[in-house]
GUTI-64410 format. One record per atom (N, C-alpha, C): y, z, x. Coordinates in steps of 0.001 Angstrom, whole numbers, plus 500000, padded with zeros to 6 digits. Atoms other than C-alpha are relative to their C-alpha. Example, Ala and Ser with C-alpha at 12.3 -4.5 7.8 and 13.67 -1.06 7.14 Angstrom:
498810500000500890/495500507800512300/501200500000500900/498810499940499180/498940507140513670/501090500730499230/
***
This chain:
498657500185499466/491724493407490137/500508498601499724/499219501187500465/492496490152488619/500656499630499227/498528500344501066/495288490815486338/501045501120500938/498442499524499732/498550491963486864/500135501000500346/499410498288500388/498375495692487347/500214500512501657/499886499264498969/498580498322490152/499003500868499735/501145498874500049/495778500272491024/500140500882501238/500353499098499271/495673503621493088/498999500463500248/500423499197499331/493420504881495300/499988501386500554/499174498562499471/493773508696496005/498680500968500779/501139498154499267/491628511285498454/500471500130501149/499801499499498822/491863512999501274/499897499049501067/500405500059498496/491451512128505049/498807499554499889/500789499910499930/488379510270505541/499043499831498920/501322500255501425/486453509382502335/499914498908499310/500140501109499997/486998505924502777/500541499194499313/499242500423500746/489717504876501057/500500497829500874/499798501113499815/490473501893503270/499149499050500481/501238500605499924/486840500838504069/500119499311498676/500234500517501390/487066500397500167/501151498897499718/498863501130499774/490654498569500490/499462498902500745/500270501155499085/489491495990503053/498400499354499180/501246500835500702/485835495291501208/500885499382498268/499401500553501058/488250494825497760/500358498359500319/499671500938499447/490135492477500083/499162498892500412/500568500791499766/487618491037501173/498782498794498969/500568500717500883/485743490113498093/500907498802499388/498950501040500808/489033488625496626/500147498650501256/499713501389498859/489341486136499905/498495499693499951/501029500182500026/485631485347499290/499962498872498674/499737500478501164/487009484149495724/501151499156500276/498631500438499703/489868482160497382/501197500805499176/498372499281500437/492261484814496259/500735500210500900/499184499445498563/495223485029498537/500213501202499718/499720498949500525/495264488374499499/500475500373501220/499854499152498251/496934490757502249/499726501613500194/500017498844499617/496379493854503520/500676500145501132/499446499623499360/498404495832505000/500191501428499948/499528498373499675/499377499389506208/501634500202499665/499187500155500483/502485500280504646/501086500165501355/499233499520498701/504367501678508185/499965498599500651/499549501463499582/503724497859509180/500506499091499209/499177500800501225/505140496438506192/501722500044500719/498553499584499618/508197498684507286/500390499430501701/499008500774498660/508250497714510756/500086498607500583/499586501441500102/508141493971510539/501214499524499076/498754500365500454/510425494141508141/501438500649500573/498986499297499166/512817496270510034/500065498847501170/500307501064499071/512272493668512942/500351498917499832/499925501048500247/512854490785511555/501356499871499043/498913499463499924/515791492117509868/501367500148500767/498900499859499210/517480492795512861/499992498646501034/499928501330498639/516558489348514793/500150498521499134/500178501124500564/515756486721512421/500245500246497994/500074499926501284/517179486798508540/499088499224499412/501186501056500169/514510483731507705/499482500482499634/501240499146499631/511756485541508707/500054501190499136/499971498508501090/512427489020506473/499905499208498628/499910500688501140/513372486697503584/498523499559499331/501477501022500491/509885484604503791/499025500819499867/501011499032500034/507980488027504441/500377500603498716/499938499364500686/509434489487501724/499668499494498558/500322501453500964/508994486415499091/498082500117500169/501593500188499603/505399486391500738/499240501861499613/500560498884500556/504792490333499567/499868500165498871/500220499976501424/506193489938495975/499171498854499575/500842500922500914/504270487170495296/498360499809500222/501588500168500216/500879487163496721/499587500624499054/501195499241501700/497809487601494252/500240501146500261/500225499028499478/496808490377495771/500677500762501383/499449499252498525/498644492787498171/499289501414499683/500806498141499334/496680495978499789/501352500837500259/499397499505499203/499089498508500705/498999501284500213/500710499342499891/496900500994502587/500611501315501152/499329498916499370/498198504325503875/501811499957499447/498584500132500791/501251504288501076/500632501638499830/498962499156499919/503810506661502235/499558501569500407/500387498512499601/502074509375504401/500948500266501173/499106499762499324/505032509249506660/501384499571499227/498345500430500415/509239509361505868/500305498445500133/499388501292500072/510916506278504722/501231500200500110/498653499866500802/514600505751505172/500252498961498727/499414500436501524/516665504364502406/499767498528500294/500542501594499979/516322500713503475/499066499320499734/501784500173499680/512828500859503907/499548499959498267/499588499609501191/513152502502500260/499954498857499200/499361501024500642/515127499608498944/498758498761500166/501058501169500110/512644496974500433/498600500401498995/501134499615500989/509645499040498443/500508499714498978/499813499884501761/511330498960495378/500252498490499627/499803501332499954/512328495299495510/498426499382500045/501559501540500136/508662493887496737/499211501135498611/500538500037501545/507189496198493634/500549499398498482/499550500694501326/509636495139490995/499932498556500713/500726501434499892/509126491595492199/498404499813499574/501346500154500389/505283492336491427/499771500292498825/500226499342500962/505702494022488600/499401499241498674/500811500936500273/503302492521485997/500106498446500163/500355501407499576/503065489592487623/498946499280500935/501129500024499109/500520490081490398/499509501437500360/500758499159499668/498043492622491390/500248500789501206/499537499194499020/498864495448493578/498753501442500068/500923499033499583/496391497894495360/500683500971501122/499167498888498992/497732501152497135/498938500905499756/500881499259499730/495695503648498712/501021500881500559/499067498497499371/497321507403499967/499128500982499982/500800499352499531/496160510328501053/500527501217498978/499005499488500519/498911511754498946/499887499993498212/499698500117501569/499496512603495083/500970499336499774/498930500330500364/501741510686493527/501701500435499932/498851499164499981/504263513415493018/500819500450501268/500029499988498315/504019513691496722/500985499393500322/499563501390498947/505461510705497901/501968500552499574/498958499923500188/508770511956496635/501000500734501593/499922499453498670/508902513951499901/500566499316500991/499557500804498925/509350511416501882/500838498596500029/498946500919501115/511401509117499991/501605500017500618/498589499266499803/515064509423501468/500640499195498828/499727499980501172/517017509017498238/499689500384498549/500234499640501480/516703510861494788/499385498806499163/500336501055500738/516988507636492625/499160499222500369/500631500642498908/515241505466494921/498646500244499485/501411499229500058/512000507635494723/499470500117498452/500291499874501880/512350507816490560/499571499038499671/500536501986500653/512290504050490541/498692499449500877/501292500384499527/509641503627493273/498681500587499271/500700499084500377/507592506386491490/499661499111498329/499928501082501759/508449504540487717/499000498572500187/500410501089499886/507126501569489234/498371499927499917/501261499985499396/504059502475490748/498953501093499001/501395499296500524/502303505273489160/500021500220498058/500037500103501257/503302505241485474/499312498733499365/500748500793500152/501599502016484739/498681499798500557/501172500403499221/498923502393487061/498582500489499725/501524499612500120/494937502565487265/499634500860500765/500093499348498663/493896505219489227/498733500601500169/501475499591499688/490999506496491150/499989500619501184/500408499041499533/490088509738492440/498756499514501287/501720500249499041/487497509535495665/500281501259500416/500380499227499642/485972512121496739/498881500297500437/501271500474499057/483084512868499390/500337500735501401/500031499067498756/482474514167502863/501122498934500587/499545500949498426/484669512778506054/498984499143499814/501044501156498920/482853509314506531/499944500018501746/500123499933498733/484081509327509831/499652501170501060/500920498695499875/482764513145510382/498232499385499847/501077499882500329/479493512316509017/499378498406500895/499860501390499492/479695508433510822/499886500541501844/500572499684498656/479689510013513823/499220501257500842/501075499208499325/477230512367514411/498900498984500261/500602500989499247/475249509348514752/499623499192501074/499867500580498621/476652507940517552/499373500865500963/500272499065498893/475570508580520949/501081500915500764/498407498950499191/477948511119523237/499947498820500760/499137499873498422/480111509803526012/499589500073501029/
***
């Protein structure tokens, strides 16, 4: 992950897609890489937030998404976006766009995400952005957290 690209993550529920996001993360901050992780539904609601209270603050978060080394987005677009939300995705990826390293994990196919996209165009250009250039990688495997907890003790 130390050039420019976008790499996907893709499996189901459970097969450790963001165990594997956060140890990525964590190797790259081990390497002084600035990196963030984040859940994409908190991307959206800090920036929605900060939006409506403080223009600054959205500006510097949003400057601070397209440009870190490394940004996680983990759980990318398993719930509806409106169009704003939309607009800010497509903005902090074309701000990244080969220029820094981008990691997205979903539970979702690519083709998917159109679903929840509110806007036609919107979703062509988030979609153009993200998965036509990208690296991608299949996981597949039991529930960790099925198989993680039959271990534990009961309750």
């Amino acid at each position: 992950m130390g050039r420019a690209e976008v790499v996907l993550l893709i499996s189901k529920t459970g097969c450790g897609k963001s165990f594997l996001c956060q140890a990525l993360g964590n190797a790259a901050c081990s390497k002084l890489i600035p990196t963030r992780y984040l859940r994409l539904a908190d991307v959206f609601d800090r920036l929605n937030r900060s939006r409506a209270f403080d223009a600054a603050s959205y500006y510097s978060f949003m400057d601070d998404l397209k440009s870190v080394q490394l940004l996680i987005l983990d759980d990318f677009l398993t719930t509806p976006i409106a169009t704003q939300n939309a607009v800010d995705l497509f903005e902090i990826l074309e701000g990244r766009n080969e220029k820094v390293a981008t990691l997205i994990s979903s539970q979702l196919e690519p083709h998917e995400w159109y679903l929840w996209i509110e806007g036609g165009s919107m979703a062509d250009s988030i979609l153009g952005r993200v998965a036509s250039a990208a690296r991608r990688y299949d996981l597949d495997g039991p529930d960790m957290r099925r198989y993680f907890a039959k271990d534990m003790p009961e309750l």
